[in-house]
Structures are given as C-alpha cells and as structure tokens.
C-alpha positions as semicolon CSV with decimal commas, in nm:
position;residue;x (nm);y (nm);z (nm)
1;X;0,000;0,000;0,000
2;X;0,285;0,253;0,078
3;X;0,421;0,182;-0,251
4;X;0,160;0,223;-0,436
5;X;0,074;0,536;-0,255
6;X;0,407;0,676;-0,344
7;X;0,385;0,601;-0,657
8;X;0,043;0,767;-0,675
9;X;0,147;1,081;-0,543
10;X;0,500;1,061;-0,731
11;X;0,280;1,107;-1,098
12;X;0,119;1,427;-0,920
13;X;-0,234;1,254;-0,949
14;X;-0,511;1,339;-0,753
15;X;-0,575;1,109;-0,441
16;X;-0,950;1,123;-0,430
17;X;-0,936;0,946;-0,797
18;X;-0,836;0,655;-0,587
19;X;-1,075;0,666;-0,317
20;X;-1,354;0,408;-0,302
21;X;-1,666;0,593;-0,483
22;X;-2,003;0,498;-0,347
23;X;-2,149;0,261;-0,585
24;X;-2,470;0,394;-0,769
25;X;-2,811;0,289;-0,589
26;X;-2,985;0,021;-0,755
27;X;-3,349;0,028;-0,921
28;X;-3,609;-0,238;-0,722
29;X;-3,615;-0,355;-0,355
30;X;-3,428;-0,724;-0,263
31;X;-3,600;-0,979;-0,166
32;X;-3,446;-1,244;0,010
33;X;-3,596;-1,551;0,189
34;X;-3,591;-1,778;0,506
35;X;-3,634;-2,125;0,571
36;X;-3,967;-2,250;0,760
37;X;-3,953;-2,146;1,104
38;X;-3,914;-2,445;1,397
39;X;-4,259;-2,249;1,539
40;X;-4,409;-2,292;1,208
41;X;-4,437;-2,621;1,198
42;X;-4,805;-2,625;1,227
43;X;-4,893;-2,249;1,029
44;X;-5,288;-2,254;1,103
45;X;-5,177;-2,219;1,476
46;X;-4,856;-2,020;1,422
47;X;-4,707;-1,805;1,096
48;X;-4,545;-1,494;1,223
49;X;-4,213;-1,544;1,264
50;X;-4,008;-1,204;1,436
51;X;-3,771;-1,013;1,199
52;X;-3,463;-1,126;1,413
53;X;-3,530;-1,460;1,445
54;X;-3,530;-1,581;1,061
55;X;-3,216;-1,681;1,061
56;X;-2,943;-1,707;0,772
57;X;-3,098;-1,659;0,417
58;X;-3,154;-1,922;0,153
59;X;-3,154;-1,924;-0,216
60;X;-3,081;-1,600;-0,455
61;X;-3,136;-1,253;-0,337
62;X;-3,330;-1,104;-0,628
63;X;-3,455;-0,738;-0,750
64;X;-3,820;-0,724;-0,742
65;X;-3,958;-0,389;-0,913
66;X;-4,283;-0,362;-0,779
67;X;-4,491;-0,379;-0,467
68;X;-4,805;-0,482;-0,675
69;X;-4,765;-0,761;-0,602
70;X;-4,445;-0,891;-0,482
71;X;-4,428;-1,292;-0,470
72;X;-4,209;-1,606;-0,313
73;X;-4,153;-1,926;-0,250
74;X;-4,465;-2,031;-0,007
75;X;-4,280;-2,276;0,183
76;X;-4,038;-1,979;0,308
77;X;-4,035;-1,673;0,456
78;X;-3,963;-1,357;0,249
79;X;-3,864;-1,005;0,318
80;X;-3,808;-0,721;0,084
81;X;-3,652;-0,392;0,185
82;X;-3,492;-0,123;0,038
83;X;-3,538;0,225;-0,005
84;X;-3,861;0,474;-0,083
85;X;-3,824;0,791;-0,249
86;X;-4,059;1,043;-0,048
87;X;-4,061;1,369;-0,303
88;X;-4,297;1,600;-0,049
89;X;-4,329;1,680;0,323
90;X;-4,689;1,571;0,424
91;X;-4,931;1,227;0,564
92;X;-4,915;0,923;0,323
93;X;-5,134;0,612;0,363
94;X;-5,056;0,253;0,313
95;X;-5,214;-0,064;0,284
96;X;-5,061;-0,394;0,312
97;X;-5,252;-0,699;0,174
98;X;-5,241;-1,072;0,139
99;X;-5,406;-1,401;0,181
100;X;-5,550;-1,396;0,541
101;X;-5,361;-1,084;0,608
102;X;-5,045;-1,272;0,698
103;X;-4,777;-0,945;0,600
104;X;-4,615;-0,644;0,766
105;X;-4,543;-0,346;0,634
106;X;-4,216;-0,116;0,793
107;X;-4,127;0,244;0,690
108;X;-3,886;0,435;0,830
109;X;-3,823;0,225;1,145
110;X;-4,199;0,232;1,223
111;X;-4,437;-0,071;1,161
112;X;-4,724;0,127;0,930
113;X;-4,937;-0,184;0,865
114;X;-4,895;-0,487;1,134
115;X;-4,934;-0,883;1,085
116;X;-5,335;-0,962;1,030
117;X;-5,392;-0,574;1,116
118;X;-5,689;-0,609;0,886
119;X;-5,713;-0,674;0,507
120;X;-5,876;-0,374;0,446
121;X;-5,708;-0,115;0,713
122;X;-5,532;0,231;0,576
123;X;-5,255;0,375;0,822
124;X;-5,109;0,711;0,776
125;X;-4,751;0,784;0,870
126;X;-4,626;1,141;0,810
127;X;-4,280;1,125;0,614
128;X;-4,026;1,366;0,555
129;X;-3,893;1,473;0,166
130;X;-3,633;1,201;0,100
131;X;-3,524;0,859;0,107
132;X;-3,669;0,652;0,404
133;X;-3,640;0,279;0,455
134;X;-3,943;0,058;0,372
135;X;-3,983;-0,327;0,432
136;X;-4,223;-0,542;0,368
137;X;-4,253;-0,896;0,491
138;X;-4,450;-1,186;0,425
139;X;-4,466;-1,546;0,587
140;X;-4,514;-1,940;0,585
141;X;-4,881;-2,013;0,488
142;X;-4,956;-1,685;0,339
143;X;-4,967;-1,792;-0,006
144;X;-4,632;-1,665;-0,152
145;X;-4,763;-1,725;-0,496
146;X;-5,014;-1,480;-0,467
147;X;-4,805;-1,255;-0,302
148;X;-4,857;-0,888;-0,135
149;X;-4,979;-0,596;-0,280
150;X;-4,899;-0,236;-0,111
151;X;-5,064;0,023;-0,222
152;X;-5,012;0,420;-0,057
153;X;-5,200;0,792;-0,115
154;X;-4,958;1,044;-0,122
155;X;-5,060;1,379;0,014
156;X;-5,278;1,565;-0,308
157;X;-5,440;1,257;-0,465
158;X;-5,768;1,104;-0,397
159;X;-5,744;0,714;-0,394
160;X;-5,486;0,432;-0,303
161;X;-5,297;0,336;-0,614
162;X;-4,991;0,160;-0,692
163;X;-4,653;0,300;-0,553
164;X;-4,432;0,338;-0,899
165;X;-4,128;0,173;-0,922
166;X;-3,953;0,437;-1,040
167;X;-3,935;0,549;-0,648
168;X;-3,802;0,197;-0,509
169;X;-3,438;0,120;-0,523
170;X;-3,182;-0,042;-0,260
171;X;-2,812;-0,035;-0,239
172;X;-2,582;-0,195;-0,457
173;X;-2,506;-0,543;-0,344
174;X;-2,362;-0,800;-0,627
175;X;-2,478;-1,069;-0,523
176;X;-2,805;-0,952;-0,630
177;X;-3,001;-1,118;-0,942
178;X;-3,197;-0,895;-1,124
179;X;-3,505;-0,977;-1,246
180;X;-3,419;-0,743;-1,569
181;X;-3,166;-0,775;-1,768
182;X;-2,981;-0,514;-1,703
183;X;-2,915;-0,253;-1,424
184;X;-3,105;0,040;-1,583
185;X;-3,467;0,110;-1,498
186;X;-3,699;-0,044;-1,773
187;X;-3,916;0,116;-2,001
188;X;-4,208;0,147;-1,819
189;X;-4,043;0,289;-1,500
190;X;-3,877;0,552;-1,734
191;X;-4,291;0,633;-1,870
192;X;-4,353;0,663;-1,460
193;X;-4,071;0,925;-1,418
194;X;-4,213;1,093;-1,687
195;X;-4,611;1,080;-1,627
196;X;-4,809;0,796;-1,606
197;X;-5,068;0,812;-1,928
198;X;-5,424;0,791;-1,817
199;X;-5,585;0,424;-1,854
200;X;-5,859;0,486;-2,114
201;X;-6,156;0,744;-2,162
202;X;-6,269;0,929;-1,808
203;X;-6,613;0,744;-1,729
204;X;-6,669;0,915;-1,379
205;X;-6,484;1,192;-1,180
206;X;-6,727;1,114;-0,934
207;X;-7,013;0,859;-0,785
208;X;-7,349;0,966;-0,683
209;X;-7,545;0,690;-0,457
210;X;-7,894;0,629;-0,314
211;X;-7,924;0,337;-0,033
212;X;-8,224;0,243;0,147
213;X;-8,122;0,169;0,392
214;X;-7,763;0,230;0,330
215;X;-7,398;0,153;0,177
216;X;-7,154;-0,054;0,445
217;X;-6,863;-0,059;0,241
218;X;-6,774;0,085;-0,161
219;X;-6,401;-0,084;-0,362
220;X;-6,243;-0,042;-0,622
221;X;-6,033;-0,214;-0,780
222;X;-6,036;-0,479;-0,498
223;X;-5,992;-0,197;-0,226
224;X;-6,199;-0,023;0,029
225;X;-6,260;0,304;0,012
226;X;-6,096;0,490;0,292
227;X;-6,390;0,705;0,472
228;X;-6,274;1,056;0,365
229;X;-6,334;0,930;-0,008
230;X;-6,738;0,952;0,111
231;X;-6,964;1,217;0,194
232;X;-7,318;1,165;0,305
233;X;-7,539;1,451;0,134
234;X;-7,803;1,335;0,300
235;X;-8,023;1,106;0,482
236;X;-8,393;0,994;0,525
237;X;-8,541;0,842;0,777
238;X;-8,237;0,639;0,724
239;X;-8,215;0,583;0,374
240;X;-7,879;0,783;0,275
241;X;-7,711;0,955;-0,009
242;X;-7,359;0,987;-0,077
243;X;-7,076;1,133;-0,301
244;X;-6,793;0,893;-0,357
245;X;-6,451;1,065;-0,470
246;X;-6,323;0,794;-0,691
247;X;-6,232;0,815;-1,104
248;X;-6,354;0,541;-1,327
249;X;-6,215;0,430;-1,653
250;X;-6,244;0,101;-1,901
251;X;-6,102;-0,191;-1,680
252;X;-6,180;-0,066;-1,319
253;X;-6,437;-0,245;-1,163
254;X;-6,627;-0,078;-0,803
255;X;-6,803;-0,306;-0,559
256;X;-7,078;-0,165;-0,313
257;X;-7,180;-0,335;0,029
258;X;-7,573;-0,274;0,101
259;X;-7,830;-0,302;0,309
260;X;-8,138;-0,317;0,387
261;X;-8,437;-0,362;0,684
262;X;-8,698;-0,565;0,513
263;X;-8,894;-0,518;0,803
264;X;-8,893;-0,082;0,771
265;X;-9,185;0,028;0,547
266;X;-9,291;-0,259;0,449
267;X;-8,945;-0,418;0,294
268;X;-8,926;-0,146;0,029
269;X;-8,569;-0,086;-0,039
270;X;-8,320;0,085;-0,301
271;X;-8,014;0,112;-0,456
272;X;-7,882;0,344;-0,741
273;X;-7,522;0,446;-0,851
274;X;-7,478;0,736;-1,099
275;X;-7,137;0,755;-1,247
276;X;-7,051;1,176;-1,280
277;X;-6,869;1,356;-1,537
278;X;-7,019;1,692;-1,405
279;X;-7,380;1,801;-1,357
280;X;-7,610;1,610;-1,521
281;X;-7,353;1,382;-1,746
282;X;-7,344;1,041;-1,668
283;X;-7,053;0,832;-1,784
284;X;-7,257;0,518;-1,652
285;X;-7,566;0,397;-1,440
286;X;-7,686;0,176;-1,263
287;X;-7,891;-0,057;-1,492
288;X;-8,024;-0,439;-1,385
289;X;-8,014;-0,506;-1,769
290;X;-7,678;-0,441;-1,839
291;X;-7,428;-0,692;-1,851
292;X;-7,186;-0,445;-1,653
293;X;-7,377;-0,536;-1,337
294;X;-7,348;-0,862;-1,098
295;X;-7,418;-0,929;-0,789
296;X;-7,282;-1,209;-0,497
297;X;-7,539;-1,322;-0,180
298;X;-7,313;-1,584;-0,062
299;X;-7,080;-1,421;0,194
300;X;-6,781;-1,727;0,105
301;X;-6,762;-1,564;-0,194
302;X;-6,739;-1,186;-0,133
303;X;-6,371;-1,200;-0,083
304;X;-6,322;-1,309;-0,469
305;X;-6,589;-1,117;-0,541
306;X;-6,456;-0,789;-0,425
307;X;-6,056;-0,857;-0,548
308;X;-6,087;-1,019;-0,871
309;X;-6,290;-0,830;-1,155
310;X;-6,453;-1,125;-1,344
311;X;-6,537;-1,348;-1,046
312;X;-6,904;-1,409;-1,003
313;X;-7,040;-1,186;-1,308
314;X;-7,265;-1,392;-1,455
315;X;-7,512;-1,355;-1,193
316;X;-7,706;-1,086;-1,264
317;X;-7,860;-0,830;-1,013
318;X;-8,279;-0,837;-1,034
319;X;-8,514;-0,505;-1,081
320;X;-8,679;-0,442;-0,752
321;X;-9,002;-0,540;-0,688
322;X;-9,109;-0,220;-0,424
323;X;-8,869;-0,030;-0,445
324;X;-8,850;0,340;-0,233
325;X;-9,024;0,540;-0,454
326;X;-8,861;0,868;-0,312
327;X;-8,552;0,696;-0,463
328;X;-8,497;0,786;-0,799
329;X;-8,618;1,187;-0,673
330;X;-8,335;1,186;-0,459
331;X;-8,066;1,092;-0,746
332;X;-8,259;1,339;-1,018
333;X;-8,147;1,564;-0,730
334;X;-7,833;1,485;-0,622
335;X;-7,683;1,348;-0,955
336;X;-7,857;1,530;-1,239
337;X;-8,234;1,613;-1,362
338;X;-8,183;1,339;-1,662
339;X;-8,067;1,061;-1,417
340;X;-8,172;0,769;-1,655
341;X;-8,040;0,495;-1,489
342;X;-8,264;0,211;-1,270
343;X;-8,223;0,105;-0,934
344;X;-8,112;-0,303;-0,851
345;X;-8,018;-0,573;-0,569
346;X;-7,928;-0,878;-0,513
347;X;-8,122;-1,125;-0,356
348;X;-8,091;-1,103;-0,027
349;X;-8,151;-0,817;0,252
350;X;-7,728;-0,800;0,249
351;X;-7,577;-0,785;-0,085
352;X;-7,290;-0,703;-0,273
353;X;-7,313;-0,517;-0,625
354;X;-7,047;-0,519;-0,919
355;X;-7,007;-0,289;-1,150
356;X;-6,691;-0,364;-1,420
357;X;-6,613;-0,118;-1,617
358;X;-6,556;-0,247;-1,984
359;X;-6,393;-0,140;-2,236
360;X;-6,643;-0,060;-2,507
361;X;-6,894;0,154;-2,317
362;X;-7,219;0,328;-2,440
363;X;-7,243;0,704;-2,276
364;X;-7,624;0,672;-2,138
365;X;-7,802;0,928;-2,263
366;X;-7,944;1,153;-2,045
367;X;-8,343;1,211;-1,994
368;X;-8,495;1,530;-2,112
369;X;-8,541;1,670;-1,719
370;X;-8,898;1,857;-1,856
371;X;-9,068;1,473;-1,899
372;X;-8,962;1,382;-1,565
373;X;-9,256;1,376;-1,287
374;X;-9,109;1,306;-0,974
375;X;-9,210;0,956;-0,834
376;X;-9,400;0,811;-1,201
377;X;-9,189;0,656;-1,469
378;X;-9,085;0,892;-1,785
379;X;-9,369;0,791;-2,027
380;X;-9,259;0,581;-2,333
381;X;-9,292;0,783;-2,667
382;X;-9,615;0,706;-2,879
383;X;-9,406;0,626;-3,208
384;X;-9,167;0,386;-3,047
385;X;-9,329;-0,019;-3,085
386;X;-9,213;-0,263;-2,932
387;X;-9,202;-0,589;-3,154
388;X;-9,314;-0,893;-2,970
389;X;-9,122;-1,198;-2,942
390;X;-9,173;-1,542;-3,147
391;X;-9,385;-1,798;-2,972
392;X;-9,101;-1,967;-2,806
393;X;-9,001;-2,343;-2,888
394;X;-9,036;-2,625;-2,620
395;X;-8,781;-2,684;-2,407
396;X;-8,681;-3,032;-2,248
397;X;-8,717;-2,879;-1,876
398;X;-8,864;-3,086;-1,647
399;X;-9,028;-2,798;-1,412
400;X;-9,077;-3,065;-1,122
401;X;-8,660;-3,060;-1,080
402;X;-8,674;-2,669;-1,009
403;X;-8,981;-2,654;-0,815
404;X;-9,055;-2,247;-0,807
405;X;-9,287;-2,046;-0,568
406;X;-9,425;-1,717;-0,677
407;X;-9,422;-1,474;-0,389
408;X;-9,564;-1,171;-0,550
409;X;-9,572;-0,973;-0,853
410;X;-9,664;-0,587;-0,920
411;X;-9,790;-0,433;-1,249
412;X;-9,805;-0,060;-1,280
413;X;-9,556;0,251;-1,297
414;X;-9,463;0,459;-0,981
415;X;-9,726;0,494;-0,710
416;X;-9,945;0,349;-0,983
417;X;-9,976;-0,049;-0,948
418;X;-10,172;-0,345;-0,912
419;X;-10,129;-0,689;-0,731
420;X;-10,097;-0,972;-1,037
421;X;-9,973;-1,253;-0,828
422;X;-10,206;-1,496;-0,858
423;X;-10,199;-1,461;-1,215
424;X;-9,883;-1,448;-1,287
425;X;-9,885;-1,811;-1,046
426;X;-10,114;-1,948;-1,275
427;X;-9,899;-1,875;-1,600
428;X;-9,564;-1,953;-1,405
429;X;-9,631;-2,288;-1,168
430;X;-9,981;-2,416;-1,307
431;X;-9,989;-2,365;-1,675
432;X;-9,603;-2,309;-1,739
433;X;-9,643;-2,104;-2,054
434;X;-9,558;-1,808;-2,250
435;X;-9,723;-1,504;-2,146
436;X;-9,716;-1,109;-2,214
437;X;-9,657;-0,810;-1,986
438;X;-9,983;-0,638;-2,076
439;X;-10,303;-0,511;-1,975
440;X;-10,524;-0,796;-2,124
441;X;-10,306;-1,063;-2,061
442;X;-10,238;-0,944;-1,688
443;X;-10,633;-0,858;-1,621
444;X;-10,558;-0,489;-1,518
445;X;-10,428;-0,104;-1,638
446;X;-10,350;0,066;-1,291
447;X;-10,200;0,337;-1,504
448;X;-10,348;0,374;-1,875
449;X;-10,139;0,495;-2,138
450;X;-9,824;0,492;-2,007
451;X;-9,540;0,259;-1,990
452;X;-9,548;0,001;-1,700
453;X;-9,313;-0,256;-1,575
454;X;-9,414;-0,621;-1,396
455;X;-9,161;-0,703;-1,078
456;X;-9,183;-1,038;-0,941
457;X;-9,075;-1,205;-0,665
458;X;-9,013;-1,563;-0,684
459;X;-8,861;-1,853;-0,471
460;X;-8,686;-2,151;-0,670
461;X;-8,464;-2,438;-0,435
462;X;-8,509;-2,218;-0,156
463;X;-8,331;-1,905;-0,271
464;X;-8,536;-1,607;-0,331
465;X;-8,522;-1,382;-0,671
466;X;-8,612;-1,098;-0,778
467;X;-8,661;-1,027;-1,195
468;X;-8,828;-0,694;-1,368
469;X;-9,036;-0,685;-1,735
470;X;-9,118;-0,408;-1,883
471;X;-9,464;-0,384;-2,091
472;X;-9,523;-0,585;-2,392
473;X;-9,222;-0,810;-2,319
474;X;-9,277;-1,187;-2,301
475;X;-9,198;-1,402;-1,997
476;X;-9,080;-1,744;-2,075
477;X;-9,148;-2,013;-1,808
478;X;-8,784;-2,146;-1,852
479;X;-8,650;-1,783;-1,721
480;X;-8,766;-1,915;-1,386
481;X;-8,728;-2,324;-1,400
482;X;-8,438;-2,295;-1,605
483;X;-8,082;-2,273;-1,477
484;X;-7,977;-1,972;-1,320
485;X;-7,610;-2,028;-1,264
486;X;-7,339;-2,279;-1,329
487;X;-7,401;-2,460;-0,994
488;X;-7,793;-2,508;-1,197
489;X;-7,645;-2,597;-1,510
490;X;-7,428;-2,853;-1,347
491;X;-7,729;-3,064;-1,168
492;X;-7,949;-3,020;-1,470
493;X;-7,745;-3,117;-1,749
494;X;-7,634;-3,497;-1,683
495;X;-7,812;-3,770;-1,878
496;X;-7,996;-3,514;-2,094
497;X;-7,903;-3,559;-2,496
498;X;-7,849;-3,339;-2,781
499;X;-7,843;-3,382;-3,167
500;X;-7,613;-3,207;-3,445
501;X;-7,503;-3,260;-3,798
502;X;-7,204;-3,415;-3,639
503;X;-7,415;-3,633;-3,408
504;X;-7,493;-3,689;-3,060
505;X;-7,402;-3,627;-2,732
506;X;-7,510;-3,702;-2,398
507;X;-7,401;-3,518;-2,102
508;X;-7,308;-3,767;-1,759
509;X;-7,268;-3,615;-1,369
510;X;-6,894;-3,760;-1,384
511;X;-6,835;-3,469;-1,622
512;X;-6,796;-3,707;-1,943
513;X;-6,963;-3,656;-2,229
514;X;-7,003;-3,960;-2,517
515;X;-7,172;-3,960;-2,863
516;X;-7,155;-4,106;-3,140
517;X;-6,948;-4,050;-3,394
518;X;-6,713;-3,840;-3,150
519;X;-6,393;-3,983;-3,083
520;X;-6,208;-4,031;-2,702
521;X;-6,389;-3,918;-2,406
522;X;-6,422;-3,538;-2,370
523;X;-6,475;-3,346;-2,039
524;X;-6,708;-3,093;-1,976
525;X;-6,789;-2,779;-1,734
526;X;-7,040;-2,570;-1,687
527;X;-6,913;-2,158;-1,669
528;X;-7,254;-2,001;-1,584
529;X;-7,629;-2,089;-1,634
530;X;-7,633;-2,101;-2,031
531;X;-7,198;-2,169;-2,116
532;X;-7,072;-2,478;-2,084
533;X;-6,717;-2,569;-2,236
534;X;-6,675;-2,898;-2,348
535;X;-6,256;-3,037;-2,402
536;X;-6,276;-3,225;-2,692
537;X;-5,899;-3,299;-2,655
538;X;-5,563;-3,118;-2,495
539;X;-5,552;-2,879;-2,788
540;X;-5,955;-2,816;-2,845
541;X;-6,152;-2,651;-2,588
542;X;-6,482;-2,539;-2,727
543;X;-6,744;-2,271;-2,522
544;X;-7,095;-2,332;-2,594
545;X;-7,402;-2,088;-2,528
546;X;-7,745;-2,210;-2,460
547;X;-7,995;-1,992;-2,598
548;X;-8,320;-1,866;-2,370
549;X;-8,517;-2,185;-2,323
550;X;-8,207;-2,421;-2,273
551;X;-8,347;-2,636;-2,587
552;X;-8,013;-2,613;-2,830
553;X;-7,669;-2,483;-2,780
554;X;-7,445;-2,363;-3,015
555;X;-7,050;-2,284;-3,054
556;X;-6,978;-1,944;-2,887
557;X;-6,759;-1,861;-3,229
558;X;-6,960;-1,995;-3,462
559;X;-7,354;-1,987;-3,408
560;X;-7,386;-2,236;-3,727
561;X;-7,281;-2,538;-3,497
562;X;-7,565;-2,578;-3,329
563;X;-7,680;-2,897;-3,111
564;X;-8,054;-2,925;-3,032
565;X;-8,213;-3,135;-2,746
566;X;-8,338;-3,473;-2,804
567;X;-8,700;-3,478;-2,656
C-alpha cells in the first residue's frame, strides 16, 4: 500500500481518484428468503415469525420492481426492503394486503401496517422529503404465490394506487439477481418518471349513490374506500345519499356493500349508482339489464368477489319489486335532472353489487329533465313499438326438478300499481307457458297509457329472486325453471341428450360426455347458467351458449354449430 501510494502521489495525481466511490443505488427492492420457522411447523396455529429470528438466508437474493404484487416461495419466509423515495413533506397512507392478512409493512423504522392488522385497514404515517427505509414482509402459509400488494396515497391525490417503481431502489449489493436484464430502470419505469398516461376514456370523476337503507362498504379495484373518499349529502329516515370521490375508466371495476331492513316500510328498499362527469352527465348507471352489473349473496364468496374483476359476473342483479319510490327523486337531485339509470339488488336483505367497467362503453343518454314527474316513470314515446317476441319453442325442462314459488308480482308505474300474483302463479307454476306483460293478458291497467313494468318475486330451491319486465315483453317459463347459474347448469345437465349434424351427445354427472361419432372421451364444465365448455382434446376446448329456453346450444364462435335437445 505505501508503494503504491508513493507512486500515486509521485505522478502528481489526484488522491480522491483513488478513493472508493459509493457505488450507484440500484433500481427495485431485494428480496431475500428464510427457511420455515421451527414455530411454524403447524402455520394454522402459528405463521409470524419475528424479523430477528429468521435466521441465515436461503436461495438467490433477487430485485423485485414492484410492490403490486411482490411474490415467493410459499414454503419460506420472504422479506423485501430497500429504499422509498418520499418527493414532499406531508401524511401518506398505506395498505398492506395478502391471503388472510399474513404481511407487515415497515417504513422508516416504524411498523405502518402490522401482521393480520386487517385486510382492508389504511394507516397514515407522516414522512419527511427524501429517502426513508421501507420493508415489507411476508410469511409461511400466506400464499407466496399470490403474493402482497402495497398500495399508498400520497398527500394531493384522492385514492390508493400503486406506488411506482420508479421510487423503489436499494443499495448496490452483487450478489443480487436482477429480475431485468440489465441494471437500468426499464421502459415502463422511465414512462412513470415521466407521467403515467391515463388508462382509457374518463367514465366518472365522481359517484353519486342512493341506499335504502344504506352503503356498508364501496371498492375499487379490490380496495376499500378509505372514509374521507365519502360524503353523506343526506339522509332519510335512514335511507342515505352519498358522493364517492373515486375516477372510473375502461377496466376498473367498483363493488358496493348494502343493506337493507326488510322489516322498515314494508321491505321497500333501493339502490342506485350514478357515475358523474359533471352536472347532469353520466358516464354510466346503474342498470339491472346491463351486462356491466353482478351481484354475490353468498358471503364465502365476497372476498373473490370484491378482489378479482370477473369473479361471479354472470349472476345478474334483479329489478326491484317495491322499491322506495322517493328513490330515484333523490338521485334526479343529487346526480342530475336526466338521471336515466334504474335502481337493482341482489337477492338477499345484504348484498354485494359489481359494476366492471368495460372497455367498449355506451355514454347513457341523459333524460330530457322537462318529462320527468317526480315519483311516475318517464312515459314511453307514442311512435316507439315494441315488436313482440316469437312464440317460443319447447324446451326439455322438467319444471318438477326446479320446483318455483311465486311470492308476488306488481304491475303498474310509480305509485301506480296493481297486485298480479295470482296470475302471474297461474302462467308460471300451473300452466307453465308463455305469457305477455300487458293489460289484457295481466287482467288490469292501474295506469293507462303509459309505460309500466311487472316485478316479481319468486322462490326456486329455496333461494329467493327478484326479476323486472317491462310492458309488452314476453316471460318465458324457462326464465324461472331454467338454470340460473353454473351450480344449476351442473345438476341439470347430466343424462340429458343433444343432436347435431355431427351427431350426438349425452351429457353424464362424472363430467364425461359420449356420442356417437365423436372420438375419445371429452370433459365438460359448466361456466354459468347457459356456457358450458366442453374439451374435446388437450388442444380443443370449445365454449358453448345455450340460448333462452335451454333447448339447443351452439359454438360461442360460430352460431352455425348448433346442437338441439333430443325430446
């Protein structure tokens, strides 16, 4: 070392060229993992392991580049730390998520989000401008493969979103493997530096909602939002409305919690969700009709429900049958003179309501506000006719499988209705036919002249249903005996046989199908009440739609292939 100093400073060379130079910081956090703990032997009775007492790392240490999620090996512990780039003074909020809630989330020396704190709690911390250590952890038997997701709200913005890579990094280490190929930030962290392009057409800046009774929860995107997101406008003998801060566009799907006391003025309830661009535009509404719009009942399935965007939408939400007629005054009000969408629910007193977002999306057009009469229906115009439908062909239902149980239905528009049940019963369970939504067929005109609606109210294997048609519609029997979902299609389907040009099939509860001339055995499996996917072999799956009255199906790509029930 002398040497070589002397000979440094005998060329005249500046000593500080020699010095050791801090090496650059790094782009990602390191994540590094830990055998199974000796106390985790048994994880349903013990998972969380203490920071200090993971011992010695195994495997690679490897650059992850986002928080959204991270993943490991489920079998081990993980940790990844590194450093946060805070670029303002002010109080950020984080959450920390993961199967069962089994994470921890550090910043800056302080624990921000504890272990199975809550899956949907927020904490603030308030961070100073600059770099501040973050860690987040994650443990045996909390599903590594799915991984945890951190989200934050910086001071200034107005929902939980992803924290951008571009402000993650750790220190250089080389025994680090990078997940890219190189050092350098990629692509799409150098679009974050630069400004993140908006996701698609603006379809709300705003929601508008009327409850009765009320709204537990609202998500998007899979997470809650945080109370000062809401604003109740106002309430009603405890029905409630409320202004949700929250922007919408093609892909984002919202979930709302609601309520209702069936035993409160005589069970009417009501739910409505306007969609705001501004005063009186509508990017979307609520709408029963709209394939946009499902709904979940069974609380084992909210948690999918709520975090993935296509789980459980192909069960539709119903019409109400009495709904709170002071409803729809309250979001002409609140949301815009032309509100022109419909209120929905599920089918139970506690439901959960999708709306996803899709791509392609219609603008509704907004009502004229001068043919609006608060509490009636905005009366259909004169030259618009409705064409009825075909007499329908017969189906090979067997009603006595799906034994259904009218429980009321209503006729009329607004405070204007009559009681039909008993004969809607006698179409539905006695005669099991075809019939129209219209004075003569129905017996009754509570309100001549204008356009009505018929709500009914039905039982079938013990779960109640709600459905809504509007006048001059027709009501197939198979809409209520037929199946409703793919649990339906599942029981209903074995042993029953269909005929194509090809030949025939018949459908077994083992999930086979045979026919003749069809080669092998193929599998199938029902994906809601009318799709069904049959695998032909490894390299041909085929979905196939039913059509209304379950009597054919037909490929989903090509409506030519059709197979038709053999009676």
């Amino acid at each position: 070392m002398k040497t070589t100093l002397l000979f440094v400073l005998s060329l005249g060379l500046p000593f500080a060229l020699f010095a050791d130079v801090a090496p650059t910081p790094r782009p990602g956090l390191v994540r590094v993992e830990y055998a199974r703990h000796k106390s985790q032997a048994n994880e349903k009775d013990h998972f969380q392991v203490a920071l200090d007492q993971l011992g010695e790392p195994i495997g690679q240490k490897v650059a992850i580049k986002s928080l959204s999620p991270w993943t490991w090996n489920p079998e081990r512990n993980a940790v990844a730390r590194g450093w946060l780039r805070i670029d303002a003074d002010g109080d950020y909020q984080f959450t920390s998520n993961s199967f069962y809630d089994r994470n921890l989330l550090i910043i800056d020396g302080k624990t921000v989000c504890p272990c199975r704190d809550g899956e949907e709690a927020v904490a603030t911390i308030s961070l100073k401008k600059g770099m501040v250590k973050i860690l987040s952890a994650g443990f045996v038997g909390g599903r590594g493969a799915s991984g945890i997701t951190v989200r934050w709200k910086p001071p200034g913005q107005a929902e939980l979103s992803e924290i951008p890579s571009s402000l993650l990094q750790h220190d250089f280490d080389p025994t680090v493997t990078f997940v890219s190929e190189t050092n350098e930030p990629s692509k799409a962290d150098k679009k974050v530096v630069k400004k993140t392009p908006p996701r698609g057409r603006l379809l709300a800046t705003h929601l508008v909602t009327v409850a009765d009774d009320f709204v537990v929860e609202a998500y998007k995107n899979g997470v809650r939002l945080p109370g000062d997101q809401r604003q109740l406008l106002d309430e009603i003998h405890g029905a409630t409305v409320e202004r949700m801060a929250v922007e919408v566009r093609p892909g984002d799907w919202l979930v709302f919690h609601v309520v209702n006391n069936q035993r409160r003025w005589g069970g009417v309830k009501y739910f409505a969700v306007a969609g705001c661009l501004g005063d009186n535009e509508f990017g979307f509404v609520s709408d029963p009709g709209s394939d946009a719009w499902s709904v979940c009942d069974d609380p084992t399935q909210v948690r999918d429900f709520i975090r993935q965007r296509d789980a459980g939408t192909d069960v539709r939400p119903g019409a109400i049958a009495k709904p709170w007629r002071e409803g729809d005054d309250h979001m002409r009000k609140h949301a815009g003179a032309g509100f022109p969408g419909k209120p929905l629910w599920g089918g139970g007193a506690s439901t959960w309501i999708k709306f996803v977002a899709p791509k392609d999306f219609a603008k509704p057009v907004t009502l004229p506000s001068k043919d609006i009469v608060p509490g009636v229906e905005v009366r259909s115009s004169p030259a618009i006719s409705i064409p009825k439908l075909p007499p329908a062909p017969n189906a090979s239902l067997t009603p006595t499988r799906w034994p259904v149980q009218i429980l009321y239905a209503i006729f009329g528009s607004g405070d204007r209705n009559a009681d039909v049940t008993l004969r809607v019963k006698e179409f539905v369970e006695t005669k099991k036919t075809l019939f129209a939504v219209d004075p003569t067929t129905l017996g009754v005109d509570p309100i001549p002249y204008w356009q009505k609606s018929l709500w009914i109210a039905y039982v079938k294997d013990g779960v109640r249903r709600e459905v809504r048609r509007y006048e001059n519609e027709h009501v197939l029997p198979e809409s209520f005996y037929g199946p409703q979902d793919a649990s339906e299609l599942e029981k209903w389907l074995p042993s029953s046989r269909w005929k194509s040009d090809q030949g025939e099939l018949q459908f077994y509860a083992d999930h086979t199908v045979f026919g003749y001339p069809f080669e092998g055995t193929p599998k199938w499996e029902a994906l809601a009440g009318n799709r069904v996917r049959i695998t032909w072999s490894d390299e041909r799956k085929v979905e196939y739609l039913f059509d209304y009255t379950w009597s054919s199906f037909h490929d989903a790509d090509d409506p030519e292939a059709v197979f038709k029930v053999v009676n």
